[in-house]
C-alpha positions as CSV (number, residue, x, y, z in Angstrom):
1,X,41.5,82.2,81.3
2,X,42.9,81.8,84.9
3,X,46.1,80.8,85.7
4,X,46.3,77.9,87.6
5,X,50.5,77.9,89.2
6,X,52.4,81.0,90.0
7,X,54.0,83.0,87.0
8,X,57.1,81.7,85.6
9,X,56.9,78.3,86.9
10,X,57.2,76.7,83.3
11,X,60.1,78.8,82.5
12,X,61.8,77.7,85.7
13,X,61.4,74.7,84.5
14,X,62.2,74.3,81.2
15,X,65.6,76.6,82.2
16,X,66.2,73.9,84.9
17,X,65.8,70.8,82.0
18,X,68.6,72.6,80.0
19,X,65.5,74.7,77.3
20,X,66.4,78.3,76.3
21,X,65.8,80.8,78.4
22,X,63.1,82.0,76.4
23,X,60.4,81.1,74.1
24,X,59.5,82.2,70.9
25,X,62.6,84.2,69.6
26,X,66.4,82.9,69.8
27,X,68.1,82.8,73.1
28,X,70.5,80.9,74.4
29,X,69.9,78.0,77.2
30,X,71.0,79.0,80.8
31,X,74.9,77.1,80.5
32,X,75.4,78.8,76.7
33,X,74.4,82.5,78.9
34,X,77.1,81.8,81.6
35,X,79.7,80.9,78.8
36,X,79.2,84.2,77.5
37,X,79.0,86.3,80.7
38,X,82.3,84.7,81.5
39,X,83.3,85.7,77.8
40,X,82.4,89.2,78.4
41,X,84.1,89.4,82.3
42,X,87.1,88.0,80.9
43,X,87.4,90.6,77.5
44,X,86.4,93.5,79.8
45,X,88.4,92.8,82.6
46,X,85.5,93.1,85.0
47,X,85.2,96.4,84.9
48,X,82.4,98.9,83.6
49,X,83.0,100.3,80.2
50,X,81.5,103.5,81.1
51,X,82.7,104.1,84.5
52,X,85.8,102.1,84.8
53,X,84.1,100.6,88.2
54,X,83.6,96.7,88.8
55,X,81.4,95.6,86.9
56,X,77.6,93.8,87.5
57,X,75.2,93.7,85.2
58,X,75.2,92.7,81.6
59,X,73.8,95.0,78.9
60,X,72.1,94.1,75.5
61,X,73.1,96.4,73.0
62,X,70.7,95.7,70.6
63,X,68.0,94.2,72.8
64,X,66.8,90.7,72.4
65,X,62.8,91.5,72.2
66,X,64.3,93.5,69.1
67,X,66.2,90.7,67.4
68,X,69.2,90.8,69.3
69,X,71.6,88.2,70.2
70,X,73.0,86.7,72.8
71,X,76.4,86.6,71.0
72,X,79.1,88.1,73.6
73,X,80.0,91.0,70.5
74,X,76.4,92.1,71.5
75,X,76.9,92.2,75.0
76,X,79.2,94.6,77.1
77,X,79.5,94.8,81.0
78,X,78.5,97.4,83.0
79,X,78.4,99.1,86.6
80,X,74.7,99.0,88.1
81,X,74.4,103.0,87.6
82,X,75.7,103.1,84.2
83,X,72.7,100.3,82.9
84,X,70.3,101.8,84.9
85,X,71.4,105.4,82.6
86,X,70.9,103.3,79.5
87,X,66.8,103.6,80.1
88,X,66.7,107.0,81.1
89,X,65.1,109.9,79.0
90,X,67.0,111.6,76.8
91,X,66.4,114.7,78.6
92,X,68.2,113.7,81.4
93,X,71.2,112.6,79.2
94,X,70.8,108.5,77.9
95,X,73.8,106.3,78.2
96,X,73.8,105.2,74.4
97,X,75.8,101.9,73.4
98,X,77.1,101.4,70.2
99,X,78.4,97.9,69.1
100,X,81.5,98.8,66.9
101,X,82.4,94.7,66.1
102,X,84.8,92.7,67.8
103,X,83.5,93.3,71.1
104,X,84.5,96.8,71.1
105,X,82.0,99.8,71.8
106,X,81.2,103.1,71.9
107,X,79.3,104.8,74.8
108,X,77.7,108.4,74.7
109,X,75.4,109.9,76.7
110,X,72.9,111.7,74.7
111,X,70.5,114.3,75.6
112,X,67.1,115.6,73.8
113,X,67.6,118.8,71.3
114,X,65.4,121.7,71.9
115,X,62.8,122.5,70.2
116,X,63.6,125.2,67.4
């Protein structure tokens, strides 16, 4: 099959007609996400929950390709260093989010065990 318009350009928009930012799984439309971005800045102060830094990018705990929500209790706010840790190997030591309810978490950074 070839595509015929650039990638995304359905998505852009559907988002700009008021549809859900994505298809296929539950997701909220683009003025339901700022409500709960502003939800989240406002609990958290702005700040990172790891670092105690301003805080700029909004972090999934459970991940919405994995059923996820996004419900501001699944959501925390965190400093650009501190998400990008949440995707690194466990070797290097994984920032690990925990959603405890009420929009309070835990944060760990993990590392691999040994081998025995």
């Amino acid at each position: 099959m070839r595509r015929t318009g650039r990638p995304g350009r359905a998505a852009r928009a559907r988002v700009r007609a008021g549809g859900k930012l994505a298809v296929g799984r539950a997701s909220a439309s683009l003025a339901e996400w700022r409500e709960t971005k502003q939800a989240v800045f406002e609990r958290e102060g702005g700040r990172c929950q790891w670092s105690g830094r301003p805080g700029t990018d909004y972090h999934h705990v459970v991940k919405r390709s994995a059923g996820g929500s996004d419900h501001p209790d699944n959501v925390v706010l965190l400093a650009r260093k501190a998400h990008d840790r949440t995707d690194w190997p466990y070797a290097k030591g994984r920032l690990v989010v925990t959603a405890l309810g009420g929009g309070r978490f835990k944060l760990e950074v993990l590392f691999a065990r040994p081998d025995d």
